[in-house]
C-alpha positions in Angstrom: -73.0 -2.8 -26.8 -70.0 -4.2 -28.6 -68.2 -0.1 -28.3 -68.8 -0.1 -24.5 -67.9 -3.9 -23.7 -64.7 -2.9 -26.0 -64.0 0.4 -23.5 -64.3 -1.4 -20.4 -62.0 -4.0 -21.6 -59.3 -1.2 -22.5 -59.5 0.6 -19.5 -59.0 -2.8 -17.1 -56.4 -3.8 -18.9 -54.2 -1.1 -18.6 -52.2 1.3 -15.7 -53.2 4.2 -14.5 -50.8 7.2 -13.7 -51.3 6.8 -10.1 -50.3 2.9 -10.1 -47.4 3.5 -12.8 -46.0 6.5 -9.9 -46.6 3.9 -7.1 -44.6 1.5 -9.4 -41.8 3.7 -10.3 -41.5 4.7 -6.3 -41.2 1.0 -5.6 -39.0 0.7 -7.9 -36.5 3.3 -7.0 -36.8 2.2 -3.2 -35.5 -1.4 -4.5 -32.6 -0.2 -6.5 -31.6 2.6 -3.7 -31.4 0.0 -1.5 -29.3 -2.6 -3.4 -26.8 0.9 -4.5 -25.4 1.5 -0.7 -24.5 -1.9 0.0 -23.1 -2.5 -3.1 -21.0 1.3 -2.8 -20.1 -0.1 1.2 -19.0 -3.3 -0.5 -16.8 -2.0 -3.2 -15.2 0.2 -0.1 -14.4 -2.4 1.7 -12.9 -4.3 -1.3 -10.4 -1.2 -1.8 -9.8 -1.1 2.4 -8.9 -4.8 1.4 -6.7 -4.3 -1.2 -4.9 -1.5 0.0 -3.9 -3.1 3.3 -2.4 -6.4 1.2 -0.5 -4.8 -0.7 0.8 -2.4 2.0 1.9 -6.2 3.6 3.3 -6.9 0.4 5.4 -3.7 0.4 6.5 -4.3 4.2 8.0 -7.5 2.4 9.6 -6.5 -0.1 11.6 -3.5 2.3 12.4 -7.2 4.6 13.7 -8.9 0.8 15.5 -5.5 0.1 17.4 -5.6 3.5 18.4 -8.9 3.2 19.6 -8.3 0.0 21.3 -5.3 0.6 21.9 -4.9 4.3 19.9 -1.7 5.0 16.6 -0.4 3.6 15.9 2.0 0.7 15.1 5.6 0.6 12.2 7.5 -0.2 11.2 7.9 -3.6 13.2 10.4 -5.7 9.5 12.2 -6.9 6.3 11.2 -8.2 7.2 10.7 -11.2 10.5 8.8 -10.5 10.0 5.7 -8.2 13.3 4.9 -7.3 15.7 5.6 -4.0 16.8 9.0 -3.7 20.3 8.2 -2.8 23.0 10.3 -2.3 26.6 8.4 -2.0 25.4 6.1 1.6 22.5 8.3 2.8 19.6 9.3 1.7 19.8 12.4 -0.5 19.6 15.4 1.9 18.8 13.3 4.5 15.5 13.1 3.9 14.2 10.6 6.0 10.1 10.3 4.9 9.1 10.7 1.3 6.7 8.3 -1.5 7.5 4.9 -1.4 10.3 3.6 -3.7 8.0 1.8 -5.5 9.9 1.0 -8.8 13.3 0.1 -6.3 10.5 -2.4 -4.6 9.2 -3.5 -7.4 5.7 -2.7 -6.2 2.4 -0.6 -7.3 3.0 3.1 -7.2 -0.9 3.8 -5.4 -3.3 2.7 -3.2 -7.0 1.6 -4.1 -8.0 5.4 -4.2 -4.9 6.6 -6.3 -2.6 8.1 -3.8 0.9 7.7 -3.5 2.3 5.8 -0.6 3.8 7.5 1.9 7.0 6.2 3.5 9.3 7.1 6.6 12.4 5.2 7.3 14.9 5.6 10.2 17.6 7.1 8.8 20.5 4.8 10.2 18.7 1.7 8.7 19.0 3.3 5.0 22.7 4.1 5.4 24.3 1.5 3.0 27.9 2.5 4.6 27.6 1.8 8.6 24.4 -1.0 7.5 22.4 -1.6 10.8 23.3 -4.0 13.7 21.0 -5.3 16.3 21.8 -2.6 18.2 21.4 0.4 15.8 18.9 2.8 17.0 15.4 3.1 15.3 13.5 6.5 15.9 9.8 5.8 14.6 6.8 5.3 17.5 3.5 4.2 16.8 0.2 4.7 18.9 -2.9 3.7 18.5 -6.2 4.5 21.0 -8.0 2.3 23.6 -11.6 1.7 23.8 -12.0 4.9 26.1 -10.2 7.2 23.1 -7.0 7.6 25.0 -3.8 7.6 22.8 -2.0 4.3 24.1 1.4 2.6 22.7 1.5 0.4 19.6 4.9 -0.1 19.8 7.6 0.2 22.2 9.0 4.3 21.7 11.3 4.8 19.2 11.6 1.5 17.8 10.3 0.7 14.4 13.1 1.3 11.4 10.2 1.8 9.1 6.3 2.7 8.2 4.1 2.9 5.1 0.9 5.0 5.0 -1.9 5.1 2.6 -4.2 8.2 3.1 -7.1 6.3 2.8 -10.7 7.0 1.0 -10.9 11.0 2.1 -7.4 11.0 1.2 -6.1 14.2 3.6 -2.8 15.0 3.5 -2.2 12.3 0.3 -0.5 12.9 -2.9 -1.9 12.5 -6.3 0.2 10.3 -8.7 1.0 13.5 -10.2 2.3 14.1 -6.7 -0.2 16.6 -6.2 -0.9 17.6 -2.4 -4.6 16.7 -1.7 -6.7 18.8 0.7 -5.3 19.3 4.4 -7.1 17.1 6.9 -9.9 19.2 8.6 -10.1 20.5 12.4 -11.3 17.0 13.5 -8.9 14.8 12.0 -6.4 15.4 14.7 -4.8 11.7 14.3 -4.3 12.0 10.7 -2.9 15.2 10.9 0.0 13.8 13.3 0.9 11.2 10.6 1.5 13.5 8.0 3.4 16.4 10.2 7.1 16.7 10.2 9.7 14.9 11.1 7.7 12.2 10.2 8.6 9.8 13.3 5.6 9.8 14.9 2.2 8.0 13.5 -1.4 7.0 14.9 -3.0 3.7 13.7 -6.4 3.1 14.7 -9.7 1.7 13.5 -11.5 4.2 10.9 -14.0 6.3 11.8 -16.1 9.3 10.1 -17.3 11.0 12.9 -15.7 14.2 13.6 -16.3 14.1 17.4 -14.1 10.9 18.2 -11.1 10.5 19.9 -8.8 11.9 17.5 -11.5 12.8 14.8 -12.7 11.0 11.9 -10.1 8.8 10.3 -9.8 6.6 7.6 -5.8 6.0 6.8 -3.5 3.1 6.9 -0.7 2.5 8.4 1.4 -0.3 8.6 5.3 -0.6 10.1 8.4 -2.8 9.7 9.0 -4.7 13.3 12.5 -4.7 13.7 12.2 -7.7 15.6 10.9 -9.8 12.7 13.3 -8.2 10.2 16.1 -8.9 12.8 14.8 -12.5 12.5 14.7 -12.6 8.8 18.2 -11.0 8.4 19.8 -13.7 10.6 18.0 -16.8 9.0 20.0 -15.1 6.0 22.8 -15.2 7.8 22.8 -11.3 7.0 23.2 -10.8 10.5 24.6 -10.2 13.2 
């Protein structure tokens, strides 16, 4: 009597396999779900970050320019964060390049460790003939419309200079090692035009993965110097006219 009351007691008080698999099922469901938001979250915090200090680095070209009177040239290499300057221009004449991030003062990558890209009109880095209000800029930026077609962000040929981050699938980016990461795939149309030569013409838009958008999926960032607030900037300096 005592042996049997003694068995029954075990066999309540403990877990079957079936309950400890429904358990364990439960379980993962919980933590799956907590795991995306958490990975969309920490995305969004690098989207974030990137994007301030890209608007840090599109200050710190304004502070160079007043300082100096024109705005710096692309990185020397990868490794070597400073203008490549040759004399007045820009060595070669190179015109788009990696930021000069040590010359700025700034970090060298974005939130997913890629180099930041960097085009500059090539009259505003000539430290010789320094720009006017009336010297030419070269650099257009579009964007799309709610209906996908590619509309103007800026006025054509106007911007003196852009930064671009490659963003999270990082196509057409550079390692820190300077690296060339995988070309952008038959969809990404848009971010194929920022990163094709001469390196005067850009797309911003909103990111999205799908392939079969307007201008495929996209994730980069773009941002540009407005030569109007410069302009503004450089005369409160008295830099200008």
């Amino acid at each position: 009597m005592t042996r049997n009351s003694s068995s029954n007691a075990s066999a309540s008080g403990g877990f079957t396999l079936v309950e400890v698999a429904i358990v364990l099922v439960v379980v993962g469901l919980l933590i799956g779900g907590l795991i995306t938001p958490l990975s969309t979250q920490m995305e969004q915090r690098r989207v974030a970050d990137t994007r301030k200090a890209m608007a840090e680095a599109r200050e710190a070209l304004t502070g160079f320019a007043i300082r100096n009177g024109y705005l710096p040239c692309p990185a020397i290499s990868a490794a070597n964060g400073l203008e490549d300057r040759a004399g007045e221009r820009c060595t070669n004449e190179r015109r788009i390049g990696f930021l000069p991030w040590a010359t700025l003062g700034m970090p060298k990558l974005d939130s997913w460790g890629h180099l930041y890209v960097y085009s500059v009109t090539p009259e505003f880095a000539d430290s010789d003939a320094r720009f006017r209000l009336n010297t030419p800029r070269d650099i257009t930026v579009a964007t799309r419309d709610a209906g996908g077609n590619l509309v103007a962000a800026t006025a054509p040929n106007d911007i003196p200079a852009v930064i671009l981050s490659a963003g999270r699938n990082g196509y057409g980016g550079f390692s820190e090692l300077g690296v060339r990461a995988a070309d952008a795939g038959s969809g990404n149309i848009d971010e194929k035009t920022n990163i094709a030569s001469p390196g005067n013409a850009f797309i911003s838009r909103d990111g999205a993965d799908n392939p079969g958008a307007p201008g495929g999926a996209y994730d980069d960032l773009v941002v540009w110097l407005s030569p109007n607030i410069l302009f503004n900037r450089m005369i409160a300096a008295q830099r200008l006219p």
